[in-house]
C-alpha positions as CSV (number, residue, x, y, z in Angstrom):
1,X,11.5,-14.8,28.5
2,X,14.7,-15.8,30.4
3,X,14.1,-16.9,34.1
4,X,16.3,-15.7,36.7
5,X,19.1,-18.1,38.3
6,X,18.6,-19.4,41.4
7,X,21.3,-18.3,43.7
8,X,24.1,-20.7,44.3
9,X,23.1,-21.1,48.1
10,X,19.8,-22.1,47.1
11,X,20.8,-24.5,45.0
12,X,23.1,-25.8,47.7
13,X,20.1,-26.5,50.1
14,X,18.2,-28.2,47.6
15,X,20.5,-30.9,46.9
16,X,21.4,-30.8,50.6
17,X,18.0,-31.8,50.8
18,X,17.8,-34.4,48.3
19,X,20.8,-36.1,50.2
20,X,18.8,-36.3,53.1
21,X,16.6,-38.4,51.5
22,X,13.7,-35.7,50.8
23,X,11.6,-36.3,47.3
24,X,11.8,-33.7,44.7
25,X,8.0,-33.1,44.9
26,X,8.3,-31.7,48.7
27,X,11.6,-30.3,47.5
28,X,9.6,-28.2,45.1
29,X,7.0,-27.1,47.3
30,X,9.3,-26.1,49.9
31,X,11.5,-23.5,48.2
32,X,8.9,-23.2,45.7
33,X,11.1,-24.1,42.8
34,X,9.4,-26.2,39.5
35,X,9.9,-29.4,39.6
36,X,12.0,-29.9,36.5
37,X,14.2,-26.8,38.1
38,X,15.1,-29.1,41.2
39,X,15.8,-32.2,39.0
40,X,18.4,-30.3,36.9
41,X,20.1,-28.7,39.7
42,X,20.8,-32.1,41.4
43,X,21.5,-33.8,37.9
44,X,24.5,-31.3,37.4
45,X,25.7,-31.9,41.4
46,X,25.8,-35.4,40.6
47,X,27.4,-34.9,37.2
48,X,29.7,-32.3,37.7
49,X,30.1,-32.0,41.6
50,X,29.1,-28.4,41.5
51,X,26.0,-26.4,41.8
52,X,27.4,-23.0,40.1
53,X,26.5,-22.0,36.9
54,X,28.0,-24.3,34.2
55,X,29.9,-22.3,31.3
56,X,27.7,-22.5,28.0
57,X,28.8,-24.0,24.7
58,X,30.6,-21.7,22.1
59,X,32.5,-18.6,22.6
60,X,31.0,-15.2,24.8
61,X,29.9,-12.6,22.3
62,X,32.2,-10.7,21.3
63,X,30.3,-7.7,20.1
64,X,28.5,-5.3,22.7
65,X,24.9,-4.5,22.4
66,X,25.8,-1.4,20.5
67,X,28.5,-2.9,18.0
68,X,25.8,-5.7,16.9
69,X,23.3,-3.0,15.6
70,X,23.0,-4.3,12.6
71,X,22.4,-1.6,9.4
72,X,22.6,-2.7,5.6
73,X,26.3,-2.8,4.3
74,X,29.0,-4.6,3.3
75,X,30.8,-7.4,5.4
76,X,34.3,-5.2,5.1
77,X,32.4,-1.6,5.8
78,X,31.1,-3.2,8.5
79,X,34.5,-4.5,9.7
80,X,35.6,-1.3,9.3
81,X,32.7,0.5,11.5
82,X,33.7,-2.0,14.3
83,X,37.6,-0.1,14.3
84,X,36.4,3.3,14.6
85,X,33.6,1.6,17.0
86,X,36.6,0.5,19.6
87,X,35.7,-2.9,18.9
88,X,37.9,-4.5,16.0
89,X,36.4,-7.8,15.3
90,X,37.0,-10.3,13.0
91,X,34.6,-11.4,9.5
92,X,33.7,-14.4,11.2
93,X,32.3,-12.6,14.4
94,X,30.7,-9.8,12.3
95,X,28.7,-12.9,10.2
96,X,27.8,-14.7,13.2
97,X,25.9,-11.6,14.1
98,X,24.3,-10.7,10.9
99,X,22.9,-14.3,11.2
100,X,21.6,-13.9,15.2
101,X,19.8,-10.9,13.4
102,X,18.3,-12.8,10.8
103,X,20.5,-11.6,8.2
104,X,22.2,-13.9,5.4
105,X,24.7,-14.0,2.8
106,X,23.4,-13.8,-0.6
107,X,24.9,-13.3,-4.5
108,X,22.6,-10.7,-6.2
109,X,20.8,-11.7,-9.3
110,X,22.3,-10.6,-12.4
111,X,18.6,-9.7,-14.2
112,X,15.0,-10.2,-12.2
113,X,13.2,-12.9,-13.3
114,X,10.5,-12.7,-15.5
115,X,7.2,-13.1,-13.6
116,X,4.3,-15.7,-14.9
117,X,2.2,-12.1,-16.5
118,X,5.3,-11.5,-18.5
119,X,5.3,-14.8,-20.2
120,X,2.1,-15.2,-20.6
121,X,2.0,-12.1,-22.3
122,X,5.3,-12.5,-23.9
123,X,3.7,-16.0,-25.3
124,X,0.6,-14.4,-26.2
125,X,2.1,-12.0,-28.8
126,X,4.2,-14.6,-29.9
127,X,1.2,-16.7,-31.1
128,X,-0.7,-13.6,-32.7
129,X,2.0,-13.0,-35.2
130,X,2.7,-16.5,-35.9
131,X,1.0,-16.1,-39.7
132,X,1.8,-12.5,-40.2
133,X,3.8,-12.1,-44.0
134,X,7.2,-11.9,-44.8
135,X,6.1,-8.3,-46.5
136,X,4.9,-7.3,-43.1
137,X,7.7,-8.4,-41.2
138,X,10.4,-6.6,-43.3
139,X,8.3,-3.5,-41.9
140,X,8.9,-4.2,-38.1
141,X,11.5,-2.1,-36.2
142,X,11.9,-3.9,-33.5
143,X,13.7,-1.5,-30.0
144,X,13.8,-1.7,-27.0
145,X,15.5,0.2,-24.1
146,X,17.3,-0.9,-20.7
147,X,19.1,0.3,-17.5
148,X,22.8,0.1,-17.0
149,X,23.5,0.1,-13.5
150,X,27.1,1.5,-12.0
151,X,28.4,-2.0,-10.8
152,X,27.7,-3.8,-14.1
153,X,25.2,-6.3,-14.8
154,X,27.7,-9.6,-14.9
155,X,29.5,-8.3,-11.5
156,X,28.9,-10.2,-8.4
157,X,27.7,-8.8,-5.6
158,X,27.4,-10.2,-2.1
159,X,24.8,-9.0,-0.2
160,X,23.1,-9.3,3.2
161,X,19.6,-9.3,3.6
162,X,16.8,-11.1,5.5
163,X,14.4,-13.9,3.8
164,X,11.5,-12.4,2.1
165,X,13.6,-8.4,1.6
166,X,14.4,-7.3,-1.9
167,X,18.1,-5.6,-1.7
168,X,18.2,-1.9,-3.1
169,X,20.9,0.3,-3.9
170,X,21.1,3.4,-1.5
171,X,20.5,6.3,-3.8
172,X,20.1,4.4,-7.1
173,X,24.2,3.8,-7.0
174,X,24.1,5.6,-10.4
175,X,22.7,4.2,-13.9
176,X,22.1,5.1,-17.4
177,X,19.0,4.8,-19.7
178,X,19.8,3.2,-23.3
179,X,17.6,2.9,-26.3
180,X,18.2,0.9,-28.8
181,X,16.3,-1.1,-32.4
182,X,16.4,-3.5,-35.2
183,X,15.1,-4.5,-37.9
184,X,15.6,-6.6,-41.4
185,X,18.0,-3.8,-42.5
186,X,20.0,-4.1,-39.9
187,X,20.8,-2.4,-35.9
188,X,20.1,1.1,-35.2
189,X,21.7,3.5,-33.4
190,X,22.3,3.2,-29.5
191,X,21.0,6.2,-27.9
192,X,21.3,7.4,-24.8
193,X,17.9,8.9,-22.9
194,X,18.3,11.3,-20.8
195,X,14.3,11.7,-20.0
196,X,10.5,10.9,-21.4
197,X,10.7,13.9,-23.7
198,X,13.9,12.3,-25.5
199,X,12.6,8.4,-25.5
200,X,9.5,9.8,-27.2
201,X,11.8,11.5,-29.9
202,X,13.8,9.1,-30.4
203,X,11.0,6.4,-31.2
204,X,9.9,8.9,-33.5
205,X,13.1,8.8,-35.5
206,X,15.1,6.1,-34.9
């Protein structure tokens, strides 16, 4: 909660006061001001010979209430949306109030990390085939399918987001399904799914 400033004249009769001699206790009590309040108005009268309100470190904000509304988006959209806002600011003002919001810059993983249930179970079926034949492997087809997004998988991608938020794509931003298998013979096909019905098919006759 931000206090209210004491008005200049106020703060004028306190160290006015002080001057005379009076204690910062009786001080207090009089104008009924905290303690650590009167000490830190006459600490800036002695320091700086004024009692007004001293100009804070770093630059005013540049951005109005409205313009720091901050929505998911790029750093340039958003310079952009402060132009047809009326309020043209620069990248460096637009990051400063991403960050105030609790918003940072981050590079989007290329592939999600496998979690500890995948590789335990990846592990798992690794050791229960470990003295399978040669005659049996020739017989695996091995396939598997995946999800090419629009933007490409090896494309970096800033994004903003806050700690603990997982970034997603408004809409899907577009993708593919691919299926795809191998085996001792040789690659398959690459076949494009277009929905369960297909991928079943397709598994069927590779």
């Amino acid at each position: 909660m931000t206090l209210k400033e004491l008005p200049v004249e106020l703060r004028d009769r306190i160290v006015s006061r002080q001057r005379s001699g009076e204690g910062y206790q009786n001080i207090s009590a009089a104008w009924k001001v905290p303690k650590n309040t009167v000490a830190s108005i006459i600490l800036i009268s002695k320091k700086f010979g004024t009692t007004k309100t001293l100009p804070r470190a770093g630059l005013p904000a540049k951005l109005s209430n409205r313009g720091a509304l901050v929505r998911d988006g790029h750093l340039t959209e958003l310079e952009s949306s402060s132009v047809e806002m009326g309020e043209p600011s620069r990248r460096t003002t637009i990051s400063a109030a991403l960050h105030q919001s609790g918003f940072y810059g981050r590079v989007a993983r290329r592939k999600p990390l496998l979690s500890k249930r995948h590789m335990t179970a990846h592990l798992e079926f690794a050791k229960r085939h470990l003295k399978d034949s040669q005659t049996m492997r020739i017989k695996i087809i091995w396939s598997d399918e995946t999800k090419i997004e629009l933007f490409g998988l090896n494309a970096k991608r800033h994004i903003w987001k806050k700690p603990g938020t997982i970034p997603t794509m408004k809409n899907g931003g577009g993708s593919i399904m691919l299926w795809g298998c191998f085996s001792v013979a040789g690659t398959g096909r690459l076949v494009k799914i277009e929905g369960k019905d297909e991928r079943s098919k397709v598994q069927r006759d590779p």
